[in-house]
C-alpha positions in Angstrom: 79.9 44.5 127.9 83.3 45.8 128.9 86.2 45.4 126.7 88.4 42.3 127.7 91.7 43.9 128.9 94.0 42.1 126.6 92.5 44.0 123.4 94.0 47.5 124.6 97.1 46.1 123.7 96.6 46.8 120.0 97.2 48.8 116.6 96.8 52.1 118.7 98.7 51.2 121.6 101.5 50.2 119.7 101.1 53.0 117.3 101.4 55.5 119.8 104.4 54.2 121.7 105.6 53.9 117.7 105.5 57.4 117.0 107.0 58.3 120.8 110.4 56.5 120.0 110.1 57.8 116.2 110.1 61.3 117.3 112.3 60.8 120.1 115.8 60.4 117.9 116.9 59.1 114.6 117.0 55.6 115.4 113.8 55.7 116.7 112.5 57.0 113.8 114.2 53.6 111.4 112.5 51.5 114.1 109.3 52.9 114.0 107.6 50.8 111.0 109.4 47.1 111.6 108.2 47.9 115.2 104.8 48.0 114.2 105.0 45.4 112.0 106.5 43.1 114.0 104.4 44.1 117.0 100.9 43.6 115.5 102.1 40.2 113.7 100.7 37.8 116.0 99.0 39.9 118.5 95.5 38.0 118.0 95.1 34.8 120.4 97.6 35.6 122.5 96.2 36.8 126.2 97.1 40.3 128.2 100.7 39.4 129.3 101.2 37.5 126.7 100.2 40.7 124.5 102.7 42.7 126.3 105.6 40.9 126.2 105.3 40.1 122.1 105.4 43.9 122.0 108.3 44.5 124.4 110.0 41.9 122.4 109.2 43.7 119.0 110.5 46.8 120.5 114.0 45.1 121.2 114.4 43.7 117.7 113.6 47.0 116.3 115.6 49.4 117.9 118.7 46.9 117.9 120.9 49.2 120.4 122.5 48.6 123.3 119.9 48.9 126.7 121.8 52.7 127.3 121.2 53.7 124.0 117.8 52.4 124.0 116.5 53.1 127.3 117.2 57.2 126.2 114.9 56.9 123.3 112.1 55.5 125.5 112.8 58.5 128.1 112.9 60.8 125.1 109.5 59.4 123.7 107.7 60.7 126.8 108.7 64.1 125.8 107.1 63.8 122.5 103.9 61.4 122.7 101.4 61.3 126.1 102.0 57.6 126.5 99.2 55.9 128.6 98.8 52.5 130.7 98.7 50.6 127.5 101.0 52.0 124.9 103.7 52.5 128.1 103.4 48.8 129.6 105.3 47.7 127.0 107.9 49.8 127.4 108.4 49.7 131.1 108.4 45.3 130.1 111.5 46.0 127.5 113.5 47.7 130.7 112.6 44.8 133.0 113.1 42.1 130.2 116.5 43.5 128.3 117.6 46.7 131.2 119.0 43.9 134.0 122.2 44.6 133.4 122.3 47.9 133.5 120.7 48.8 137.0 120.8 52.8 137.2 120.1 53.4 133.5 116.8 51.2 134.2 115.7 52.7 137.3 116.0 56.1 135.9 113.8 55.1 132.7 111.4 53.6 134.9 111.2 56.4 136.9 110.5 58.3 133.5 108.2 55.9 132.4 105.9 55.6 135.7 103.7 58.6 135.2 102.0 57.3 132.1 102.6 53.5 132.8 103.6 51.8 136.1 106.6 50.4 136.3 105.6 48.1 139.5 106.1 45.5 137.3 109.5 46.3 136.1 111.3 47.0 139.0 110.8 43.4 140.8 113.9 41.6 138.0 116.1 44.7 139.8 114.8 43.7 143.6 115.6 40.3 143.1 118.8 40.7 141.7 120.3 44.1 143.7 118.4 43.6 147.0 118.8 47.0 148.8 120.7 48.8 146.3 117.6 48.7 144.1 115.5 49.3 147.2 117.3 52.6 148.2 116.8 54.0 144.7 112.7 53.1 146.0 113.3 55.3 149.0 115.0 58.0 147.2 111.5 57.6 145.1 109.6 57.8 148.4 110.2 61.7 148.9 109.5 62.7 144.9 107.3 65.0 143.9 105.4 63.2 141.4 102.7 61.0 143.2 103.1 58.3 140.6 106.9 58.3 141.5 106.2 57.9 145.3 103.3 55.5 144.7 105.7 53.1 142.6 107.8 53.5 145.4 105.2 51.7 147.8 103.4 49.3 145.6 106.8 48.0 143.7 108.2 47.0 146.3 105.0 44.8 147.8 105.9 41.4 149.2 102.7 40.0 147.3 102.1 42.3 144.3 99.1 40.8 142.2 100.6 40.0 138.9 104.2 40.8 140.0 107.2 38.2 140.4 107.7 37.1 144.0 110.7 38.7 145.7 111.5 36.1 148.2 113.6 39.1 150.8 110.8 41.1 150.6 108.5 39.3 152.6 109.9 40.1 155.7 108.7 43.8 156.7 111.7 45.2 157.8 113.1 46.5 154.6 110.7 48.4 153.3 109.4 50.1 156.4 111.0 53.5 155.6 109.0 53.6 152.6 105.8 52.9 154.3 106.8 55.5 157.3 107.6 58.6 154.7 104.5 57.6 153.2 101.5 57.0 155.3 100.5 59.6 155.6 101.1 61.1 151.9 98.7 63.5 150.6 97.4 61.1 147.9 95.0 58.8 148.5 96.4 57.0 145.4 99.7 56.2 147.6 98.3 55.9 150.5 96.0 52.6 149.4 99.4 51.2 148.1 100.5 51.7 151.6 97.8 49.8 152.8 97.5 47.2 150.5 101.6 46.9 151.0 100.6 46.4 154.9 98.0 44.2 154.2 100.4 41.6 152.8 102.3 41.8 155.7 99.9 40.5 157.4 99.2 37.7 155.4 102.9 36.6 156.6 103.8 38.1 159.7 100.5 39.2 161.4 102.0 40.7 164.7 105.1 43.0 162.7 101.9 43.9 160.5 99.9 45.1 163.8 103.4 46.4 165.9 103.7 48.9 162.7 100.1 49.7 162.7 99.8 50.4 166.6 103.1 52.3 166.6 100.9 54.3 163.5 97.9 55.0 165.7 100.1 56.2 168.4 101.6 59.1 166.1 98.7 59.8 164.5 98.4 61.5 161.6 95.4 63.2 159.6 94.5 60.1 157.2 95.8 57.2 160.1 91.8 56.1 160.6 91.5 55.0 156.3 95.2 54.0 156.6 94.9 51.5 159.4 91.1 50.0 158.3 92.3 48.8 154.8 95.5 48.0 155.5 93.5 45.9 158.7 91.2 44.5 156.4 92.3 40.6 155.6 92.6 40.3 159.4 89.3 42.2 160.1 87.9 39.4 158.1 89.3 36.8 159.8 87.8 38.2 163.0 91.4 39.0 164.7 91.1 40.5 168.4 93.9 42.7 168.3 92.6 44.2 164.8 89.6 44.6 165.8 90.7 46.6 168.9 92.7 48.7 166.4 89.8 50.0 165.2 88.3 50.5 167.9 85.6 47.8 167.5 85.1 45.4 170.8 86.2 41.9 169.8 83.1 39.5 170.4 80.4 42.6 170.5 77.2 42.6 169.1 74.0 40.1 168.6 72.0 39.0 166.0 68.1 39.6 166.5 66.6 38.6 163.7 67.8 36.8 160.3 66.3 36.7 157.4 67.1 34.9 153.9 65.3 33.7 150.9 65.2 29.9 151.0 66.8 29.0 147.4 68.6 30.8 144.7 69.2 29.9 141.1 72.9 30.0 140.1 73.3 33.3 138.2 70.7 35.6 140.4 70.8 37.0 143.7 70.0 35.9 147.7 68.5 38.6 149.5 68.9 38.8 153.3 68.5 40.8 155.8 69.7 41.0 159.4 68.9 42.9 162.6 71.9 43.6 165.2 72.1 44.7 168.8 75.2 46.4 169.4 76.0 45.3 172.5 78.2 48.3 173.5 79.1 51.6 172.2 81.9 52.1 169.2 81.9 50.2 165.8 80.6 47.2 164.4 81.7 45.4 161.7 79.9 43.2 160.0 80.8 40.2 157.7 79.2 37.6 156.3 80.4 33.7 154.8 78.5 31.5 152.4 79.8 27.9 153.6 79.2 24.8 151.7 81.6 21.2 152.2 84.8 22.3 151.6 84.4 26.0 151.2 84.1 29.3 153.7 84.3 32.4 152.1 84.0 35.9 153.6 82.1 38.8 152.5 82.0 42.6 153.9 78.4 43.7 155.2 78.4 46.5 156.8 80.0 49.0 159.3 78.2 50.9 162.3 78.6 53.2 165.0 76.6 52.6 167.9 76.0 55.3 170.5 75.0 53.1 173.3 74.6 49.4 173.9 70.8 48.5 172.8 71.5 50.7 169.8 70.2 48.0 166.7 70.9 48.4 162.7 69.3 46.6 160.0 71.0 45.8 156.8 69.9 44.2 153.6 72.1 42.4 151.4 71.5 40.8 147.6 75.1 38.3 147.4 75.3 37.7 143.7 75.7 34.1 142.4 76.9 35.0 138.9 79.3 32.7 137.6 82.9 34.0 137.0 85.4 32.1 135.5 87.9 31.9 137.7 85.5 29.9 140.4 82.5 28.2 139.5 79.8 27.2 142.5 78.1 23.9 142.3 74.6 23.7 143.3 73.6 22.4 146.5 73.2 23.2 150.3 74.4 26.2 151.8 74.7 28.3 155.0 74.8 32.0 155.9 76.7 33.0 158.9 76.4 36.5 159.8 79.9 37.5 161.2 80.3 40.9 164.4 83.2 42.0 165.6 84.9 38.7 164.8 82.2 36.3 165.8 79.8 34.3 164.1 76.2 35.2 165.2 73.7 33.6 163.5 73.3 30.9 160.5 70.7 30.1 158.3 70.5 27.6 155.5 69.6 28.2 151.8 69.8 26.0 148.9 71.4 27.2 145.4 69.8 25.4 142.7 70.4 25.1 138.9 70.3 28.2 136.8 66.8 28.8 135.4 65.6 28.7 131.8 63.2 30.0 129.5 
């Protein structure tokens, strides 16, 4: 079983990011044991964020010096100690907690800090509070050399970054469309998928400036546009949208369903097979989707994606959707229906039953 995320904020985590600021200058070095100390005192019981912010806050009361002072010690400590996702967290927490204040000292330590630990996180208190003079530090970001730098650039500055604190003038697209621009086509994949995701919440807001920058995208081209535009597409593929679908190149309302087939029942905790046979309909792509309904619930799944070369060209897929419990949704048993989803269109259903888990 994989270790919960919240326990890799522990003795070594803060240990390392200890001896970073201890080697880093002589104040870091006094710091360095009623850091730990005060770090690891109440660590257990308390959950990831939780965790990260009762080390930030440990790092504060330790080094006792002004944010200047104390932000060049945490710069320092990445000269002297590889810091990694969870000995740095902390640290890029203390310059978004305690750095407010002091806009170009943060930004710079975040920039610093990025490489080993994102600093998405840190930068939204400086979004929210500076607007676009935060933001053009972001751009200035954009065209660094470091892909970490130019990702942070991107994914900080989401409208509806998982985790991260809303910033309310961000969720109109028009501010941070330079960013996206200088980096769409980026030679990392690793900035490019923030680019994407970035787009994708657009479109959870403002679907058409979401498609206007995407078409404008297709129309100049570019040598990663096709992986670009499909995941940045992919909330409103799943919604069935015409104009995405059209996007990417997949007819809106193409395709049939031949032949459907699907266990009757399913214990909560296994597996429904299915399988489904589809006539394309016409040449170009097919996606596929598929929704388990029940009353008062519709949720989408990916299936599959084809080319077809010609109309009456057919594709069979199989499919095991997992029923495992998962503790942020749990799934009564009952009556259910599959609805096989192509190009935006629902095909074909077929009922199922989930049923208690089984025993013994």
């Amino acid at each position: 079983m994989a270790q919960p995320l919240k326990d890799m904020i522990d003795t070594g985590s803060v240990t390392r990011l200890a001896d970073g600021i201890a080697a880093a200058s002589p104040a870091g070095r006094a710091a360095r044991d009623p850091f730990v100390a005060a770090a690891l005192a109440g660590l257990d019981g308390r959950e990831l964020k939780d965790r990260i912010r009762h080390v930030a806050g440990a790092l504060h009361e330790a080094l006792a010096l002004p944010f200047p002072a104390a932000a060049a010690v945490l710069r320092d400590a990445t000269a002297h100690v590889r810091l990694d996702m969870w000995s740095g967290w902390p640290a890029t927490e203390y310059v978004g907690t305690y750095g407010v204040d002091h806009l170009d000292e943060a930004m710079s330590t975040i920039a610093v800090l990025t490489p080993y630990a994102t600093g998405e996180f840190a930068v939204r208190p400086f979004l929210d509070r500076y607007g676009d003079i935060a933001l053009k530090t972001m751009r200035d970001w954009a065209d660094a050399d470091d892909e970490h730098l130019r990702r942070l650039a991107s994914e900080g500055s989401r409208p509806r970054l998982p985790w991260g604190s809303r910033v309310r003038w961000l969720m109109a697209p028009g501010p941070t469309v330079p960013i996206l621009d200088r980096l769409r086509d980026d030679p990392s994949e690793y900035v490019r998928r923030s680019v994407a995701n970035h787009v994708n919440d657009f479109s959870k807001d403002d679907p058409d400036a979401a498609l206007a920058l995407l078409t404008r995208w297709r129309a100049e081209g570019g040598t990663h546009v096709d992986r670009v535009l499909r995941h940045a597409l992919r909330g409103m593929l799943r919604a069935g949208h015409p104009e995405a679908l059209a996007l990417v190149g997949a007819a809106p309302g193409a395709g049939a369903v031949e032949a459907l087939a699907v266990a009757a029942e399913v214990a909560v905790g296994d597996r429904l097979p299915f399988t489904v046979t589809v006539r394309a309909g016409a040449p170009g792509p097919l996606i596929l989707k598929y929704a388990v309904r029940r009353d008062g619930s519709r949720r989408v799944f990916h299936l599959a994606e084809r080319v077809a070369a010609r109309a009456d060209e057919t594709f069979t897929v199989t499919k095991n959707h997992s029923f495992r419990p998962v503790t942020t949704r749990t799934e009564p048993p009952g009556p259910r229906e599959l609805d096989i989803i192509v190009n935006g269109e629902p095909r074909a259903t077929a009922a199922f039953t989930l049923v208690e888990a089984r025993t013994g």
